[in-house]
C-alpha positions as CSV (number, residue, x, y, z in Angstrom):
1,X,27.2,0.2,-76.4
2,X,28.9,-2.2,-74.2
3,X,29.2,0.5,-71.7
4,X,25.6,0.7,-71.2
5,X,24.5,-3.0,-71.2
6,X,27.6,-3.0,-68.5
7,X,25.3,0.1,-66.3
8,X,21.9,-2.2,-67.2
9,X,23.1,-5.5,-65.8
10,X,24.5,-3.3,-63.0
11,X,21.3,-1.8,-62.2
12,X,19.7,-5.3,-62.6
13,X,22.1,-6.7,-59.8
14,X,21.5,-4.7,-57.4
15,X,17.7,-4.3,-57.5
16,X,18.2,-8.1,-57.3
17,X,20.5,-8.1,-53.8
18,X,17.7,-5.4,-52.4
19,X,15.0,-7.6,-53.1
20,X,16.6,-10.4,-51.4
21,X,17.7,-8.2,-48.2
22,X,14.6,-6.7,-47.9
23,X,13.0,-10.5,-47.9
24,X,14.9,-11.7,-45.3
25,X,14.6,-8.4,-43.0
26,X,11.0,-9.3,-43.1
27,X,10.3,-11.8,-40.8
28,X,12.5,-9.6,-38.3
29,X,10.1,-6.9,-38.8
30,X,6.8,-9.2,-38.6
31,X,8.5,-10.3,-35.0
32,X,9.2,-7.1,-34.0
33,X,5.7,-5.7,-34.6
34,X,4.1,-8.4,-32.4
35,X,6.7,-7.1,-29.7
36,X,5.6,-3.5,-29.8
37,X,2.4,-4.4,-29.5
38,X,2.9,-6.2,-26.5
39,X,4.7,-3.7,-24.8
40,X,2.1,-0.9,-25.8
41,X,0.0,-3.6,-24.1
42,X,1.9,-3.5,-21.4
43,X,2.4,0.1,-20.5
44,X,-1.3,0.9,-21.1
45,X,-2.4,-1.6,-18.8
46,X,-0.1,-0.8,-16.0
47,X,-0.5,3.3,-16.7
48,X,1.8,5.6,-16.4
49,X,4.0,3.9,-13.2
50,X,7.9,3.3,-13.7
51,X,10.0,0.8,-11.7
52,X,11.8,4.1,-10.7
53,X,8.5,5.8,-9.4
54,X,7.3,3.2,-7.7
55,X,10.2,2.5,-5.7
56,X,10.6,6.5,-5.0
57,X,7.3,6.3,-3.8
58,X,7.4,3.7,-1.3
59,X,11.1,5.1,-0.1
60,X,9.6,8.4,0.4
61,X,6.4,7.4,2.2
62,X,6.4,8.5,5.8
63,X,4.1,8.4,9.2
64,X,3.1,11.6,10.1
65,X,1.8,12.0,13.7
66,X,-1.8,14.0,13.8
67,X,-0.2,16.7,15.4
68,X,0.8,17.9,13.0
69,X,-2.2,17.7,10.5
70,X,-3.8,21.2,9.7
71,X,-7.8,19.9,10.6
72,X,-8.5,20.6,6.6
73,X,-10.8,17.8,5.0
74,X,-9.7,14.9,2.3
75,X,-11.7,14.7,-0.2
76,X,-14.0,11.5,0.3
77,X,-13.0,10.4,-4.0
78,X,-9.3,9.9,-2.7
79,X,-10.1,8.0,0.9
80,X,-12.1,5.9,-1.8
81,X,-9.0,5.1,-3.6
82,X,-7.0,4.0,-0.6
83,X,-9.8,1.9,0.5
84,X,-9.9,0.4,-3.5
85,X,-6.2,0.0,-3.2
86,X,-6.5,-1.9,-0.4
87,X,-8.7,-4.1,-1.6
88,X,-5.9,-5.6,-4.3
89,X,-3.6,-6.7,-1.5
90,X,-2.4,-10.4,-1.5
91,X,-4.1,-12.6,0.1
92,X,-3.3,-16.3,1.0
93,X,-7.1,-19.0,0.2
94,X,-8.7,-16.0,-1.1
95,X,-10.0,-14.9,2.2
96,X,-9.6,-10.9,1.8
97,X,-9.6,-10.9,5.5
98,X,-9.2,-7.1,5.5
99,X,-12.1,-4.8,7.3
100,X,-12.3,-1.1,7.7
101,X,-14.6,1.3,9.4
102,X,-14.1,4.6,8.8
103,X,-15.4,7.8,10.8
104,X,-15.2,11.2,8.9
105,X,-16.5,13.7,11.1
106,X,-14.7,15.2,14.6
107,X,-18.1,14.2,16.5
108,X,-17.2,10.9,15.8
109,X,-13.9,10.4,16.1
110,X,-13.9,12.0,19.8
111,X,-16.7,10.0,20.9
112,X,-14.6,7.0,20.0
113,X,-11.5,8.5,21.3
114,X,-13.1,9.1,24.5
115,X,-14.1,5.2,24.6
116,X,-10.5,4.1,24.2
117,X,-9.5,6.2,26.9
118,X,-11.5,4.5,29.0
119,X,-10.7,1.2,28.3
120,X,-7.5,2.3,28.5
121,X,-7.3,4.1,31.9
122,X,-8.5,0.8,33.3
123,X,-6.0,-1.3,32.5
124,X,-3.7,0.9,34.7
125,X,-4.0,1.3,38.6
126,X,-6.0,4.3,39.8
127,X,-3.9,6.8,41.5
128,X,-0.6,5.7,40.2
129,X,2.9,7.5,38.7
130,X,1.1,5.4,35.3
131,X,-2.1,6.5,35.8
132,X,-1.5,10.2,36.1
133,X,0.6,9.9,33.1
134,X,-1.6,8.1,30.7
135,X,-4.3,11.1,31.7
136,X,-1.8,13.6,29.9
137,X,-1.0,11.4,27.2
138,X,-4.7,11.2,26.3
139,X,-5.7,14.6,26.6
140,X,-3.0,15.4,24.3
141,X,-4.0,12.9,21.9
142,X,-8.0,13.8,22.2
143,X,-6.4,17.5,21.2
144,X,-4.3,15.6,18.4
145,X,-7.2,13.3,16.8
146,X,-9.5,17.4,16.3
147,X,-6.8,17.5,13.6
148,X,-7.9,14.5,11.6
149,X,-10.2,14.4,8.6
150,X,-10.8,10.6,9.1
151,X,-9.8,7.7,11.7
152,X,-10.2,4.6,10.1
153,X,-10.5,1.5,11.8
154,X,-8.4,-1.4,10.7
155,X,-9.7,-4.9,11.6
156,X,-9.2,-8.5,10.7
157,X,-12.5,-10.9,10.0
158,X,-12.0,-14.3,9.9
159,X,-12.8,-15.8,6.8
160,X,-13.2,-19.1,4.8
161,X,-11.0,-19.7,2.1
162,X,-11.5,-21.1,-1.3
163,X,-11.1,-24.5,0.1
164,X,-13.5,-24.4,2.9
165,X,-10.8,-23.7,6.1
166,X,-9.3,-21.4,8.2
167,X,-6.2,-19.8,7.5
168,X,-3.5,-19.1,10.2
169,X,-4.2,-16.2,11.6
170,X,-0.5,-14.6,10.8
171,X,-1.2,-14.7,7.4
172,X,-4.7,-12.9,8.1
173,X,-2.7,-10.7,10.0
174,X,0.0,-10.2,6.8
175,X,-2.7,-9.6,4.6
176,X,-4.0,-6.5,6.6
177,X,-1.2,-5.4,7.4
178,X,-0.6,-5.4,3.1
179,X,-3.7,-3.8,2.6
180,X,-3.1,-1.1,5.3
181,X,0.5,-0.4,3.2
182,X,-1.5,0.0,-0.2
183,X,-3.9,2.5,1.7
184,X,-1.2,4.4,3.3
185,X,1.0,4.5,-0.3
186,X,-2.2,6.1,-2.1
187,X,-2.5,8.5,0.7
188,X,1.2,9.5,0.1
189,X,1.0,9.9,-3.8
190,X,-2.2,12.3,-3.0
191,X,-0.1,14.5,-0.7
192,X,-1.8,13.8,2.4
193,X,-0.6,13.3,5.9
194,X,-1.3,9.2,7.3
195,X,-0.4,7.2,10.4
196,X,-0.7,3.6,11.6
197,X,-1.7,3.1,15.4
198,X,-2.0,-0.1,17.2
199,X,-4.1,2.2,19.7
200,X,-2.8,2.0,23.1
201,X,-2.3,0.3,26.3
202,X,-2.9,-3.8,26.9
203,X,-5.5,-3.9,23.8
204,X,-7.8,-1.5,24.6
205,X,-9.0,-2.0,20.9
206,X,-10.0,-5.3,21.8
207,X,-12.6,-4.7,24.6
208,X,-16.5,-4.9,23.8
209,X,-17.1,-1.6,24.4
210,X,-14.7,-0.4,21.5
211,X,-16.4,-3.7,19.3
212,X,-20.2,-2.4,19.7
213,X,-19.1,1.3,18.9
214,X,-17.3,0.1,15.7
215,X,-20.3,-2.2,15.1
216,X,-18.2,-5.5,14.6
217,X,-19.6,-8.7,13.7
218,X,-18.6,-11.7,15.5
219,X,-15.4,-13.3,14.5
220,X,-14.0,-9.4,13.5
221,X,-11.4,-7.8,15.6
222,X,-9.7,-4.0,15.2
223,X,-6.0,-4.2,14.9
224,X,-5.3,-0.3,15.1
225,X,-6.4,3.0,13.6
226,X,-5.1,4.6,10.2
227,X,-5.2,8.5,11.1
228,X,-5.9,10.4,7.8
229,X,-5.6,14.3,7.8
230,X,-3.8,17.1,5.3
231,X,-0.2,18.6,6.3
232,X,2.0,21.3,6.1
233,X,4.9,19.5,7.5
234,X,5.2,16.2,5.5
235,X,8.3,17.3,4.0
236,X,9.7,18.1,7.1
237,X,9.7,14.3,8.0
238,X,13.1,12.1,7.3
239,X,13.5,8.3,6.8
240,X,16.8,6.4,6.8
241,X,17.3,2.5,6.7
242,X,20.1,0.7,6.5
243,X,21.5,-0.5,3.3
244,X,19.2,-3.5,2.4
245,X,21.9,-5.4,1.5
246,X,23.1,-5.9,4.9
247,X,19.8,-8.0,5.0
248,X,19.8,-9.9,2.2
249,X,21.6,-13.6,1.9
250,X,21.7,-15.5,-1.9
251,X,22.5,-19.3,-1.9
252,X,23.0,-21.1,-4.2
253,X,23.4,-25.1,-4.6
254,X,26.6,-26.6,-4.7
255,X,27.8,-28.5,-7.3
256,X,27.8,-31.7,-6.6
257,X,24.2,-30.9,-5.2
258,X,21.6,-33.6,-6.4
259,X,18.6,-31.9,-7.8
């Protein structure tokens, strides 16, 4: 009999101590729930992108030249993602100074080429060692650009920020030059071939001939040409940089600093 009041008061006990452990465990579940929400949160709302991705991504991006692009067409949804991921590049007073004007069809884009080429040619003496060498240089590159699916103008407009001003015009310039990055990294995760050109000899991109044919507005100016095209010979493209470390400086505040 007393062995079995003994097993009862046993059995009491310890439903007693798993009561109490199971009440304090609670509020470390009720945290943790909140916590997995958030990063469910998280991972949904930036998709499916690791650190590790990303970072592979932008180390393998490369510029391939348009010769060697196969002439096959991109397909107009993806040219409409690099232009949408362009569009979320950082940008100092809100200005979104960023402009593009893109030509899709080889009509086009030779036209245009042949415009640059003359703006070019005559910033160069007639009948010079120069001269005779910028002809070959842009008959090779009028063969080159048949090979593009698009030629995308990139140009800066000045804009009003948020607080009624002008911004410097580097950081206009930055924020292109962001934009044209974003562009050029959606290209890359599609597979396709792209290339950043500042487009040639003593701004040629500059000259009013170039600003009627791209139909700029006043106070918008073309900083180079994003060639676009499909490749067979992406992967045969290597990049190398040296150790980013060699780059980078901490400091850090002394101790008997005053802050």
């Amino acid at each position: 009999m007393e062995l079995s009041w003994i097993l009862v008061w046993l059995f009491g006990l310890t439903c007693t101590l798993l009561v109490s452990m199971l009440a304090r465990l609670a509020p470390y579940e009720s945290a943790a729930a909140p916590a997995a929400e958030t990063e469910a949160k998280e991972k949904e709302r930036n998709g499916s992108v690791t650190v590790e991705a990303l970072l592979n991504l932008i180390k393998s991006r490369r510029s391939v030249f348009p010769k060697d692009y196969n002439g096959k067409p991109v397909p107009s949804d993806i040219v409409d993602q690099m232009l949408e991921a362009a569009n979320w590049a950082p940008t100092h007073g809100k200005t979104e100074p960023w402009r593009f004007v893109v030509m899709s069809d080889s009509a086009t884009i030779q036209r245009f080429q042949r415009i640059l080429a003359t703006e070019m040619l005559q910033n160069v003496q007639q009948g010079s060692e120069a001269h005779s060498s910028l002809l070959k240089k842009l008959a090779r590159k009028e063969k080159e650009k048949k090979n593009c699916s698009h030629l995308i103008a990139i140009c800066k407009k000045k804009v009003l920020s948020s607080k009624g001003k002008y911004m410097p015009d580097w950081e206009d310039t930055s924020a292109v030059a962001i934009a044209v990055q974003n562009m050029h990294l959606i290209a890359h995760a599609a597979g396709l071939a792209g290339y950043w050109s500042t487009g040639g000899v003593a701004s040629a991109l500059s000259s009013s001939s170039i600003a009627t044919f791209l139909d700029l507005p006043e106070g918008e100016s073309c900083l180079g040409l994003f060639h676009l095209g499909m490749s067979d010979k992406i992967s045969k493209y290597r990049g190398s940089r040296k150790p980013w470390q060699e780059k980078v400086r901490y400091v850090k505040a002394g101790s008997d600093s005053k802050e």
